[in-house]
C-alpha positions in Angstrom: 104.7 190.2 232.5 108.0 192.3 232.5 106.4 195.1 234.5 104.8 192.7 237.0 108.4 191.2 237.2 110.3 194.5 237.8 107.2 195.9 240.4 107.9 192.2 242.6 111.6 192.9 242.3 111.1 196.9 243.8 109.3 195.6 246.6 111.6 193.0 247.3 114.0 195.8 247.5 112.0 197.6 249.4 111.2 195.1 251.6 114.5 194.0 252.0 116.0 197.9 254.0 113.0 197.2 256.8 115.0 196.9 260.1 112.1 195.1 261.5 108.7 194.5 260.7 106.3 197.4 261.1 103.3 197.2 263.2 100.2 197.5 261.8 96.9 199.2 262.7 93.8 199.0 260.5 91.0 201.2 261.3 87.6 200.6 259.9 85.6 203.7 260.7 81.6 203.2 260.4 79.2 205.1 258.1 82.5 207.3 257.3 81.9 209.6 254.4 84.9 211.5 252.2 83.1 215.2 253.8 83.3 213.7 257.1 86.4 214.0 257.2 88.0 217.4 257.2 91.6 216.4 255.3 89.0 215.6 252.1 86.1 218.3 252.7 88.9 221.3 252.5 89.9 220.2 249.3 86.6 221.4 248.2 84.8 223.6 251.0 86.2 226.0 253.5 83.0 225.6 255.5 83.8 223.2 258.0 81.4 221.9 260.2 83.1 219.5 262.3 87.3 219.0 262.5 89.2 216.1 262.4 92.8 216.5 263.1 93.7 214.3 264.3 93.1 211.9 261.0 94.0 214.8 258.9 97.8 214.8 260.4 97.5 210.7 259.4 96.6 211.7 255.7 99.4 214.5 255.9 101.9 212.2 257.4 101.1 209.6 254.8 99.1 209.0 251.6 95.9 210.0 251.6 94.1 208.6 248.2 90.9 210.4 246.6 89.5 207.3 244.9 89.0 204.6 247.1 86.3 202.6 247.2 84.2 200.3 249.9 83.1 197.0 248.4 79.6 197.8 248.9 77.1 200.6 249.9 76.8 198.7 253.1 78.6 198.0 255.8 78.1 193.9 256.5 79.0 192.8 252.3 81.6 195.4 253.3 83.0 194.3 256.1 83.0 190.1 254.8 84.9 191.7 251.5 87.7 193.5 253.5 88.3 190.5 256.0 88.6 188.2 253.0 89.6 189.6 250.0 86.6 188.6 248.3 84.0 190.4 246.3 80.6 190.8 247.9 79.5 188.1 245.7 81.4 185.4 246.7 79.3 185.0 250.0 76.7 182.5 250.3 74.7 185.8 251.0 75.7 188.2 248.5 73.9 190.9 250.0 75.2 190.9 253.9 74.8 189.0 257.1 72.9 190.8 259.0 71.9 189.3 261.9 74.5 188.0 264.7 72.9 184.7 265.0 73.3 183.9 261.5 76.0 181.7 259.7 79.1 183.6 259.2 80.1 184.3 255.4 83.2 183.4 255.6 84.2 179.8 254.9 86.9 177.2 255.7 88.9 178.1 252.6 88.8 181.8 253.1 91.7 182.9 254.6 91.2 186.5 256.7 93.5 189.5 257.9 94.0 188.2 261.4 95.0 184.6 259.6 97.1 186.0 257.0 99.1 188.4 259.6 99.2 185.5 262.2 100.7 183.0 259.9 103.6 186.3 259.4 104.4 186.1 262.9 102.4 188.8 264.3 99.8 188.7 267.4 96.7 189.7 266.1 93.7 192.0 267.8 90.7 192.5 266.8 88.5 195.5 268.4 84.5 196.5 267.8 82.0 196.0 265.5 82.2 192.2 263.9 79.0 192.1 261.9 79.8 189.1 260.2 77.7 186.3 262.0 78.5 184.1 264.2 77.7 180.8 266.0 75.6 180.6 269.2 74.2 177.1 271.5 70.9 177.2 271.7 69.5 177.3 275.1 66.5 174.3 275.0 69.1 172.3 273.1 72.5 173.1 273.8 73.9 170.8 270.9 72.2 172.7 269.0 73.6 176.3 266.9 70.8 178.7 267.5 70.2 180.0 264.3 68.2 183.5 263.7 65.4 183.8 261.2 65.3 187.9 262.7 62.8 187.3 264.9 61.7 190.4 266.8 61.8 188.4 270.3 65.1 186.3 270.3 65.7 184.5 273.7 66.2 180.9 272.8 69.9 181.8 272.6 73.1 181.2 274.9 75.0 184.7 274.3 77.4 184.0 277.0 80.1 182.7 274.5 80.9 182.5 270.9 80.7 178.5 269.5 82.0 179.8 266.2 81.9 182.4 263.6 83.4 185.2 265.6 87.1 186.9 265.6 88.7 184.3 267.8 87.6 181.5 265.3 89.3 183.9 262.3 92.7 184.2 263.0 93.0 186.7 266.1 94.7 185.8 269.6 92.8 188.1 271.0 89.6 189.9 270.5 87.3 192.3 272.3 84.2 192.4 270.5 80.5 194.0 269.7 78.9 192.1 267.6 76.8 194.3 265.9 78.3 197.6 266.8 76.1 199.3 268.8 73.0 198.7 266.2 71.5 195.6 267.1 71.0 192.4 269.4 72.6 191.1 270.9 73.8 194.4 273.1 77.1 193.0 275.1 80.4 192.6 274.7 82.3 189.6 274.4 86.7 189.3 274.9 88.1 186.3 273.4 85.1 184.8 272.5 83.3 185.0 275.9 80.8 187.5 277.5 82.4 190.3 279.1 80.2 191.7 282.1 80.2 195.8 281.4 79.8 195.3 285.3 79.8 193.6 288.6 76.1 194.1 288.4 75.8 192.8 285.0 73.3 189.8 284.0 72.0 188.8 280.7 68.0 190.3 280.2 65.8 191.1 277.4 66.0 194.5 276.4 62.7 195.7 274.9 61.9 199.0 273.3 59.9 199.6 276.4 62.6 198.7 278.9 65.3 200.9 276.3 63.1 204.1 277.0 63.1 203.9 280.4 66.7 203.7 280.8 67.1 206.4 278.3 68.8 204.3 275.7 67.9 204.1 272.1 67.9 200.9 270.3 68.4 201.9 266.1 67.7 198.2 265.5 65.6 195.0 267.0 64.7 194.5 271.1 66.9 191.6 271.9 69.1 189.8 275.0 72.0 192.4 276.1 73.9 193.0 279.2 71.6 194.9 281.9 74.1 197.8 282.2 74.6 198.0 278.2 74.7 201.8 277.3 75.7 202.7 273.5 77.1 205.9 275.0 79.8 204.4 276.8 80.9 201.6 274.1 83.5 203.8 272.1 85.6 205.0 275.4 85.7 201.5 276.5 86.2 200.2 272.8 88.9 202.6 272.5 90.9 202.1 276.2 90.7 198.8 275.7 92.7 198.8 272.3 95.1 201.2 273.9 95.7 198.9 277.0 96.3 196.3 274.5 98.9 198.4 272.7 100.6 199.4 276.2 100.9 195.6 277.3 101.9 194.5 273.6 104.3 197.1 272.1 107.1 195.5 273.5 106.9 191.9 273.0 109.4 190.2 270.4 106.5 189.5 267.3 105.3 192.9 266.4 101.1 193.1 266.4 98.6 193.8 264.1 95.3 195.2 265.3 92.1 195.7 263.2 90.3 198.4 265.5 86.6 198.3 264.2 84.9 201.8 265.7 81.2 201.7 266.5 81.1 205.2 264.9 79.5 206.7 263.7 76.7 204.7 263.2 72.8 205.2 264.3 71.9 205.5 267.3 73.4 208.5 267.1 74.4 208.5 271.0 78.0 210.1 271.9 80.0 210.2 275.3 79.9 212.8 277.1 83.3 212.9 276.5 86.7 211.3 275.9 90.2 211.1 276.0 89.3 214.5 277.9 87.4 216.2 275.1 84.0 217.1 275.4 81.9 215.6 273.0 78.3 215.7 273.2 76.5 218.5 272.7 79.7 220.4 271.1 78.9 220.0 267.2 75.4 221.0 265.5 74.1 217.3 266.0 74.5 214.2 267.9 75.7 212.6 264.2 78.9 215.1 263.7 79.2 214.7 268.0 80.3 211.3 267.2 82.5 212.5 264.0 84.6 213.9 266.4 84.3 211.1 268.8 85.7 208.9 265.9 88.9 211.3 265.7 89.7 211.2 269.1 89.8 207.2 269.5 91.9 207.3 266.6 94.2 210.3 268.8 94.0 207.7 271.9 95.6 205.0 269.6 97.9 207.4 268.2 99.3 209.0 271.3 99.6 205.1 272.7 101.6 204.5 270.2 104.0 207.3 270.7 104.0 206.7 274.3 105.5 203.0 273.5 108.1 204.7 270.8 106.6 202.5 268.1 104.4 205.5 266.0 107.3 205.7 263.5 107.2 201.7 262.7 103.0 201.2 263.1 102.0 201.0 259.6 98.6 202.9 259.9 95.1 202.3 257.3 92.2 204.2 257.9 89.1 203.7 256.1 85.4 203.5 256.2 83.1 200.3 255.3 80.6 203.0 253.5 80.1 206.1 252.7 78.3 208.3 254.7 74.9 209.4 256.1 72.4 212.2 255.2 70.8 213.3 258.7 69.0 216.3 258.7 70.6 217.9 261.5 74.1 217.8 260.1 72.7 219.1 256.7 70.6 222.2 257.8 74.0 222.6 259.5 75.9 222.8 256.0 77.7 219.5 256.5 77.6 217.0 253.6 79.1 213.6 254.2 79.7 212.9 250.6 81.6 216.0 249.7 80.9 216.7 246.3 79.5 213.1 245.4 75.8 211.7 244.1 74.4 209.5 247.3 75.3 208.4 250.6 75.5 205.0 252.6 72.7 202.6 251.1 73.4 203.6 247.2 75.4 202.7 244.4 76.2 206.5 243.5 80.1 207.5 243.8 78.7 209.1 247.8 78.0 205.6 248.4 81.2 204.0 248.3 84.1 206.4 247.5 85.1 206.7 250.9 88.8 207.8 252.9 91.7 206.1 252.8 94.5 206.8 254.4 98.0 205.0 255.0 100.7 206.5 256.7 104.1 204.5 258.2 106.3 207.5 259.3 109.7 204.9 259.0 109.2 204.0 255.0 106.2 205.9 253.6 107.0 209.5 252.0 104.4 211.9 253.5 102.2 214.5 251.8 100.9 212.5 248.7 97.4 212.3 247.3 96.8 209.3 245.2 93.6 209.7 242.7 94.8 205.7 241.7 91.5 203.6 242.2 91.9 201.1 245.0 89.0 199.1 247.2 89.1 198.0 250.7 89.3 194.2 249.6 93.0 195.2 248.5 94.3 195.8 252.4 94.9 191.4 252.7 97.1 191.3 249.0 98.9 194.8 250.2 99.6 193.3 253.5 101.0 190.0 252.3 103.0 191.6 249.3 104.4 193.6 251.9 105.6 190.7 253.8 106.5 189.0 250.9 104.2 186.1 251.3 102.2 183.9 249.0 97.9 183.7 249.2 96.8 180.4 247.5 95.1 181.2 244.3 91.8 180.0 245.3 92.2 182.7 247.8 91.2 186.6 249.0 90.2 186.5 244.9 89.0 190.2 244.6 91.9 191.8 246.4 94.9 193.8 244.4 98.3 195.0 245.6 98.5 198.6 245.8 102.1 198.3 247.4 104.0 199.7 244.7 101.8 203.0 244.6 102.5 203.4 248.6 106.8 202.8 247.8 106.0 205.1 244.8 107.5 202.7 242.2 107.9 203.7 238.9 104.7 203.8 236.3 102.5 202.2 239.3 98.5 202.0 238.8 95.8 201.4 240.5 93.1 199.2 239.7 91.5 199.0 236.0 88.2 198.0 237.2 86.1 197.2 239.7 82.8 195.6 240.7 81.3 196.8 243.8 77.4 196.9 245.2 75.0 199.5 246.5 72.4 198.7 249.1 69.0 197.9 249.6 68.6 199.1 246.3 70.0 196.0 245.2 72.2 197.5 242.3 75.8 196.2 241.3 78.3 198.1 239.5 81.3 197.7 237.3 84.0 201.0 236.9 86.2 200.3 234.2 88.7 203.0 233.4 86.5 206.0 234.9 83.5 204.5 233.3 80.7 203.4 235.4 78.2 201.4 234.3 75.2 200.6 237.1 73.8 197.1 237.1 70.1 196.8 238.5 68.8 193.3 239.9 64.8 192.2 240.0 64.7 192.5 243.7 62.0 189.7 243.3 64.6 187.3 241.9 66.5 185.4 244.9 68.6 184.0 242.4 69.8 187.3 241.1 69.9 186.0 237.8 67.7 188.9 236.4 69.6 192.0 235.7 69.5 195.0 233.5 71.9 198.0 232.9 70.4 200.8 234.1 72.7 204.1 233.9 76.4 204.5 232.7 78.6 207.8 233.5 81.6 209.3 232.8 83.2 209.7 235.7 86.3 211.4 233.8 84.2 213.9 233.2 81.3 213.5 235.4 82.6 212.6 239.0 79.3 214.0 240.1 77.1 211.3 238.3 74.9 214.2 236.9 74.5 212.9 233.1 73.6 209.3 232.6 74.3 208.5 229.1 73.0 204.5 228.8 70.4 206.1 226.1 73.0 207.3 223.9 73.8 205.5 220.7 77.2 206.0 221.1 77.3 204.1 224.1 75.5 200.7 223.3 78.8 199.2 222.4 80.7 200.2 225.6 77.4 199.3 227.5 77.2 196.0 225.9 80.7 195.3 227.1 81.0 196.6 230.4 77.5 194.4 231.0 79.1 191.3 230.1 81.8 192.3 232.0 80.1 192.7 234.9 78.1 189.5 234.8 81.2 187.5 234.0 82.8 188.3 236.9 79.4 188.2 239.4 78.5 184.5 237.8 82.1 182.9 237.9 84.8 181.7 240.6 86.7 183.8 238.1 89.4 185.5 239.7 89.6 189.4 239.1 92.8 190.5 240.7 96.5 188.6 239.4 97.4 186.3 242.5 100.0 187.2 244.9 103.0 185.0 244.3 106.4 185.2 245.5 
């Protein structure tokens, strides 16, 4: 209690020399691996496939921290757990929303980023990939939400505005939005809410596979209704002028803003521009999947540069990280590219490779640069960092997963990380609990939609074994700490138990 009293009382100080408030940028990066990214890969390869400066000069300007972790292997449990502050679990669909047309996870009670920041005084953005539901009329019954069962052929459904669900319903003024990325129906765009014609030609159609081909498009997911002059290979130029018009027209208005840019890359289909922000891109990296590595670095340098051009870099407090880890694509790997770096796995698995992923915060004004942090944080922890920093209060029934890693960034004195965490895999359907560098993986019956049945199924020692090569849940030795950590785990995935210490101030 003393320690958690002196930490509060550092920040207030802290808090207390700001001039102003800072700015802040999150950017969520998509299928984003620690070996994507060329800051983390040199620590342990000098064979560089692809380069990323541009993030790299974030990481060196800031705190770049070496074990962070994404909520799950996956990017929609992901991408509900970082918006709320909640554990995967805590959705009525523990495993992801996956379809657009489906019920958002996130409830009346949940408070999100854009609500937090909004109700701090900021405007509040939100750019890309949504992922998290959304509500839609229904076309033969327009009182009616159209919900989606994932039907291959979806047309009973009014896409020309959001009814509920999506970002403008969550807390941000403004939004400019894809609600799947560029992976699935339905393939628009939608600004504050409402379809946004990609042109003056535009009309909503049914884009089959068939139809795809012959445009020379590639669809990674379902046919489904999208705007006639949708193409995958322009939505991360016009996703990324977009968010920089928005930070030329906003930079100099009285509240300061807070944007959460959510990139479409570099998720399948694997399609890049032929170039931006006057870098060529396709065709300039051993595959289409590093093509759009690069693309990834060079929205982040259009932000950047915006930024400078307003003379607000130095106050933007900047977080950059990834709602997975990354992907295995053949191409990239005959290449000698691994997206994991050293780590067991990729996206899709509950191996470190599948959720150890980048993390990077920089704020040239306050934050010392040149650190690397091996403290254990997860992305749920951005909405309890952003309201310590702003000295605000979450109600306790509240962002319940999400821990304040605050006084690592002002380097306060003795400050840790988390002690444990419980995160999720993929379609493997696998849970995990990582309790002082132990790691014990949790498999579920797949045939069990309660997710009741459950059995431990390997434990490492990631002190020792960061590479996951030794599972030791057959040693004797082990039952005990097994035995624990299981109960551990279950207590927390069964209960409204909160597993973070509220934010109070």
């Amino acid at each position: 209690m003393r320690r958690r009293v002196l930490v509060l009382i550092g920040i207030f100080c802290w808090v207390s020399t700001m001039a102003e408030k800072p700015n802040v940028l999150v950017i969520l990066a998509d299928d984003i691996g620690l070996g994507d990214i060329s800051y983390y890969r040199s620590k342990h390869s000098q064979n560089l496939i692809v380069q990323t400066p541009t993030i790299d000069k974030i990481a060196q300007e800031g705190m770049a921290f070496t074990n962070a972790h994404s909520p799950a292997g996956l990017c929609a449990p992901s991408r509900y757990a970082i918006m709320t502050g909640n554990n995967t679990y805590r959705s009525y669909k523990p495993w992801g929303v996956w379809g657009s047309y489906q019920r958002s996870p996130i409830e009346k009670e949940d408070i999100t980023l854009g609500q937090l920041m909004k109700s701090v005084g900021y405007q509040t953005a939100f750019f890309g990939k949504w992922h998290i539901g959304g509500d839609f009329k229904r076309k033969s019954n327009p009182n009616e939400v159209y919900r989606s069962n994932n039907r291959k052929r979806e047309v009973d459904v009014d896409i020309s505005q959001y009814v509920g669900g999506g970002p403008s319903f969550q807390g941000f003024d403004y939004d400019f939005t894809y609600p799947a990325g560029i992976q699935d129906a339905p393939y628009a765009v939608f600004e504050n809410g409402k379809w946004y014609p990609l042109d003056k030609n535009s009309k909503i159609e049914f884009l089959s596979y068939l139809e795809a081909e012959k445009k020379g498009l590639i669809l990674d997911k379902e046919e489904g209704l999208a705007d006639t002059e949708w193409d995958s290979r322009k939505m991360g130029p016009l996703l990324a002028k977009k968010a920089v018009d928005y930070i030329h027209s906003h930079s100099q208005k009285k509240e300061p803003f807070f944007i959460y840019y959510s990139s479409e890359a570099v998720h399948r289909p694997h399609t890049p521009p032929v170039s931006i922000n006057g870098k060529k891109i396709k065709g300039s990296t051993p595959s289409p999947h590093l093509d759009m590595v690069k693309e990834l670095d060079q929205q982040v340098a259009m932000l950047i540069d915006a930024l400078k051009e307003n003379g607000v870099y130095d106050n933007t407090l900047i977080i950059f990280t990834s709602d997975n880890g990354g992907l295995k694509v053949k191409e990239s790997i005959r290449a000698g590219h691994n997206s994991s770096d050293i780590y067991r796995g990729s996206k899709n698995s509950t191996f470190e490779g599948g959720h150890r992923v980048p993390f990077i915060v920089s704020w040239p004004k306050m934050i010392e640069s040149g650190i690397t942090s091996s403290e254990a944080i997860q992305g749920n922890d951005i909405m309890a960092t952003l309201a310590a920093l702003h000295n605000t209060s979450i109600p306790s029934h509240q962002a319940l997963d999400s821990y304040n890693f605050l006084p690592i960034l002002i380097n306060e004195k003795e400050a840790k990380g988390r002690d444990f965490m419980v995160l999720q895999g993929g379609s493997d359907k696998r849970g995990t609990l990582i309790e002082n560098g132990w790691k014990l993986i949790v498999q579920f019956d797949k045939k069990d939609k309660s997710d009741q049945t459950r059995t431990p199924l390997m434990l490492f020692n990631l002190n020792e074994d960061v590479k996951e090569k030794n599972n030791l849940i057959d040693q004797p030795e082990q039952q005990e700490r097994i035995k624990s950590m299981f109960a551990k785990f279950n207590q927390y995935r069964d209960s409204k138990k909160r597993s973070t210490a509220p934010i109070k101030f």
